[in-house]
C-alpha positions in Angstrom: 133.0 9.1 123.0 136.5 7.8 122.3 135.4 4.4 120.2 136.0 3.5 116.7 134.2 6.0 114.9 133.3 4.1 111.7 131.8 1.5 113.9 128.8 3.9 115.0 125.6 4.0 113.0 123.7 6.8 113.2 120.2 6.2 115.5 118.4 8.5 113.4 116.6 7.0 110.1 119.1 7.6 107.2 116.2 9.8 104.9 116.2 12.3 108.0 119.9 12.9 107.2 119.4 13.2 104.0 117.1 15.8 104.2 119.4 17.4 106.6 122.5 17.0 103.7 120.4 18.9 101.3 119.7 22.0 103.8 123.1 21.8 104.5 124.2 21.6 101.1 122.3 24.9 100.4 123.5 26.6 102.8 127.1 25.6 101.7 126.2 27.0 98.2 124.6 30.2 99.7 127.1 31.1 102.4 130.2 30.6 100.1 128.2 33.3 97.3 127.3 35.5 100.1 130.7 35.6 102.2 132.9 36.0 99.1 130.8 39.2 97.4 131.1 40.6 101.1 134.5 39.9 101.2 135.2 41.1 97.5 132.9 44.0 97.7 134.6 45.5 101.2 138.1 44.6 99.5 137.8 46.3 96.3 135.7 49.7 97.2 138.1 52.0 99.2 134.9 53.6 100.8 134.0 50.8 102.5 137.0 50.4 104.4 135.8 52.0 107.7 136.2 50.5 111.0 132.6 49.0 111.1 133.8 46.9 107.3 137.1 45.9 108.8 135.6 44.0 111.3 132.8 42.9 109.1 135.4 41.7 107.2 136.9 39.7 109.3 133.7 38.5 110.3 132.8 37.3 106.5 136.5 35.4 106.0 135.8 33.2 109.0 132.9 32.3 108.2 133.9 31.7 104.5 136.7 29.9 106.0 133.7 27.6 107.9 131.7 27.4 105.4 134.6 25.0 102.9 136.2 23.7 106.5 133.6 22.6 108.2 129.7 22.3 106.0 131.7 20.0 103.1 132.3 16.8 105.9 129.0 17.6 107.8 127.1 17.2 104.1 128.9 14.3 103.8 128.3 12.3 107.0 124.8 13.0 106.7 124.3 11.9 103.3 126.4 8.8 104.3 124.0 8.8 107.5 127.4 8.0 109.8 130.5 10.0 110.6 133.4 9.1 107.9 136.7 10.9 109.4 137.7 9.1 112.5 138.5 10.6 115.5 140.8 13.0 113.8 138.2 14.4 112.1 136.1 15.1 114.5 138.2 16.9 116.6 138.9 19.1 113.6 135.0 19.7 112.8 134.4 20.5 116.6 137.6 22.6 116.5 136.3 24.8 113.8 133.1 24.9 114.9 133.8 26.8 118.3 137.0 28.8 117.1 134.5 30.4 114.6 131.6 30.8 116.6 133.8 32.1 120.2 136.0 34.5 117.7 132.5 35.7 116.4 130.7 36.3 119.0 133.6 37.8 121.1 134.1 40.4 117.7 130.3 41.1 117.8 130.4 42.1 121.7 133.8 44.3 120.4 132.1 46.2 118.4 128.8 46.6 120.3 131.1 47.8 123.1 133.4 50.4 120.8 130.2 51.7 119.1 128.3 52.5 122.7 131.8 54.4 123.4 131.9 56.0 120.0 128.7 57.5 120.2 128.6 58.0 124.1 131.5 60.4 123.6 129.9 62.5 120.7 132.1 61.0 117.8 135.3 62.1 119.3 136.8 58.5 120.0 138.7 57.8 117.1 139.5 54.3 116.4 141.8 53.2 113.1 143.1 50.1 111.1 145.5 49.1 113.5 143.1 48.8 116.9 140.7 47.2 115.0 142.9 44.3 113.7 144.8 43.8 117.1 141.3 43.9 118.3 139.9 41.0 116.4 143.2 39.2 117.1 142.2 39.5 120.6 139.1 37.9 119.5 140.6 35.4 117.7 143.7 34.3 120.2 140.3 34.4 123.1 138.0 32.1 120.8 141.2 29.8 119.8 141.7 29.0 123.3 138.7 27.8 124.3 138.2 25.8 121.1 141.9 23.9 121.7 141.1 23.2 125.5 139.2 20.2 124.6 142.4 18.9 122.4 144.2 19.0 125.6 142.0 17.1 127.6 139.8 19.8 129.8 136.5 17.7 128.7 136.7 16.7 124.7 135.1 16.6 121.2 132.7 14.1 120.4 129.8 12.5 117.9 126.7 14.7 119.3 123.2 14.1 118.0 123.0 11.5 115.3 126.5 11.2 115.2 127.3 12.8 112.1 128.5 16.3 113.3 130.9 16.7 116.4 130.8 19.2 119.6 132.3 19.2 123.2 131.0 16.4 125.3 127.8 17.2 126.5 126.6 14.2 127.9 129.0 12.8 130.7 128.4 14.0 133.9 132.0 13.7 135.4 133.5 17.5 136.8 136.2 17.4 134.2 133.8 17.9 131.4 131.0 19.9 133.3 133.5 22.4 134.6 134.3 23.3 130.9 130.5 23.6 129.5 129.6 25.6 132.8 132.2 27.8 131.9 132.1 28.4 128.5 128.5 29.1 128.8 128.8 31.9 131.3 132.2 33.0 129.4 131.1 32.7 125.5 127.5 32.7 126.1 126.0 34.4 128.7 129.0 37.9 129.3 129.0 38.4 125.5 125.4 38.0 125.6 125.2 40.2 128.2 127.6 43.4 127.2 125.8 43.0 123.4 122.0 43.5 124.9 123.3 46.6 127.4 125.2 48.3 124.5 123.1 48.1 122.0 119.9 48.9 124.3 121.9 51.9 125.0 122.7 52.6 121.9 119.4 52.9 120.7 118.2 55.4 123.7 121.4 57.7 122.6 120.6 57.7 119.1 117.4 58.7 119.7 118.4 61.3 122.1 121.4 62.8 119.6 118.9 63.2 117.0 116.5 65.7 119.2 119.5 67.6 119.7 121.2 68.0 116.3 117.5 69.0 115.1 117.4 71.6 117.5 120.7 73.1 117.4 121.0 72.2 113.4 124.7 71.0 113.7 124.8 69.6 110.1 127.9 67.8 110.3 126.8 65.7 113.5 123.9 65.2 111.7 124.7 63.6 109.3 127.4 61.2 111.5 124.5 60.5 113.6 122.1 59.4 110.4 125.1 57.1 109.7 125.6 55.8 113.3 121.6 54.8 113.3 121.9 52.8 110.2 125.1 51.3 111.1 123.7 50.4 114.5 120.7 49.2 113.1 122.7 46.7 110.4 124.6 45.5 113.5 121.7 44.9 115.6 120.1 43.0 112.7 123.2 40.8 111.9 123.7 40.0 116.2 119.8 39.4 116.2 120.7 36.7 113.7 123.5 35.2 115.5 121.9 34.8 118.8 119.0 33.2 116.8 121.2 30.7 115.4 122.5 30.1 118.3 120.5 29.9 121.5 118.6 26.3 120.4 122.2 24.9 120.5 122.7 26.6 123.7 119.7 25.9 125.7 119.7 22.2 124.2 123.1 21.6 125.8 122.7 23.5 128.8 119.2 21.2 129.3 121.8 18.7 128.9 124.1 19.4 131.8 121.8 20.2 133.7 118.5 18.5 133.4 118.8 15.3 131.6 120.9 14.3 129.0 118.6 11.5 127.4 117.7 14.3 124.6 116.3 12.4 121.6 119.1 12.2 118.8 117.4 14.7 116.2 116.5 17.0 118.8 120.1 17.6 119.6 121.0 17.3 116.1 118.9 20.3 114.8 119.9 22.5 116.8 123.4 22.0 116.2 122.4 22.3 111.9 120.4 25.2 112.8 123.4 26.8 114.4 125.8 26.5 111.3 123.2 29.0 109.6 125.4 32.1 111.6 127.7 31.0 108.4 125.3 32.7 106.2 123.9 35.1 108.2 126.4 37.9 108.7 127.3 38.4 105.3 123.3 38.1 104.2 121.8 40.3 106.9 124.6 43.5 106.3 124.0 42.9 102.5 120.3 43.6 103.3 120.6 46.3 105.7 123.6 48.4 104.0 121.9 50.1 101.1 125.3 50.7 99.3 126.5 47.3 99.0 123.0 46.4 97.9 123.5 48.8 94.8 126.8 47.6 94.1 125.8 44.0 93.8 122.8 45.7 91.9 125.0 47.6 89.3 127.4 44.4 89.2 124.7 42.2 88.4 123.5 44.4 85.4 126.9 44.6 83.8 127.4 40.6 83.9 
């Protein structure tokens, strides 16, 4: 959609967006006080810098970095019920949107993948600082390219929905712009998807098997790696079980889009799409629930304010 923006109303009625502002709003205010005590918490306690924290780390700053970038102008055009920045603008929210949610997902099939090796190979793969950084700049370089491809014309960003947030082109049937959602589907949906479920499928059967052994044998220092392995594996199963659930409406909407029939009704391809900025939150609140140290940190900091 390549017309004057501020000439486009929104179809939806303008008290749907407003509810749709305040949701957003909260999750603004929740995200940026989850992500930053992550991100402070994993900064400032030395014994959470493991490889597991580094890339939850990395994890928490984009989303931070999502969460003031990107929720601040979707609030806005949805209070205003109409998009406010131009073109520009929307090229910049759709921009941010899939960098952060490629890098992410290419980071959590990362670590599902090193975690499966880890444990397959009893504990003896070591991985340190330095893979795990060049690791999520893979990530990030992979996510950044698929996010800028629309800039430079292979399909393009656009006014999805009730045209107050902005996506790739979903609609427009031509091969230029259905060649790009086929393939970033299969590429940042569907493989990632894919290596996650095996992994951590496997994972679980392992674990489970590891633990009849060490009782057996009563190897007391595998032990107690493997006790830490389950509850790290279960923390990363609970934070990808909440970023697939963010975002599959948003992906089966706009694949029923390509290839079914694009005449979705504007708020049913809006809600998915403000459903899927919940992932924002979700990483940082999830590990928080599942990782019993940070919870008693945030516990003990809590008493002293």
């Amino acid at each position: 959609m390549k017309n004057n923006f501020e000439s486009i109303s929104s179809p939806v009625e303008c008290y749907k967006l407003k509810f749709i502002s305040v949701y957003l709003f909260l999750l603004f205010i929740t995200s940026a006080f989850c992500n930053l005590l992550l991100l402070v918490i994993i900064y400032k306690y030395k014994r959470f810098r493991n490889t597991l924290n580094i890339y939850m780390f990395f994890l928490t700053l984009f989303n931070l970095i999502g969460t003031f970038v990107e929720l601040p102008a979707t609030i806005a055009t949805n209070f205003a019920c109409r998009w406010l920045f131009q073109e520009i603008g929307c090229m910049i929210s759709g921009f941010m949107m899939y960098l952060i949610g490629c890098t992410s997902i290419y980071i959590m099939a990362l670590v599902s993948l090193e975690r499966y090796c880890l444990i397959y190979n009893s504990f003896k793969t070591k991985i340190d600082v330095h893979q795990v950084v060049f690791s999520v700049l893979l990530c990030f370089i992979l996510g950044f390219i698929w996010a800028i491809l629309p800039i430079f014309g292979w399909s393009h960003y656009s006014l999805e929905g009730a045209y107050t947030s902005c996506s790739v082109e979903w609609n427009e049937k031509s091969f230029n712009v259905v060649s790009y959602n086929i393939t970033i589907f299969i590429t940042v949906f569907i493989i990632p998807i894919a290596v996650i479920s095996f992994t951590n499928l496997k994972l679980i059967f392992m674990i489970q098997k590891l633990n009849l052994i060490y009782q057996k044998f009563d190897y007391v220092y595998q032990r107690k790696k493997y006790i830490g392995e389950r509850k790290a594996t279960f923390s990363m199963i609970l934070i990808i079980a909440g970023f697939v659930v963010s975002w599959t409406p948003y992906a089966m909407v706009s694949m029923y889009r390509v290839f079914v029939d694009q005449n979705v009704s504007p708020m049913a391809g809006t809600i998915p799409a403000m459903f899927a900025k919940s992932t924002l939150l979700w990483t940082s609140l999830l590990y928080i629930y599942s990782n019993r140290k940070i919870r008693a940190i945030i516990k003990k900091l809590m008493l002293n304010v």
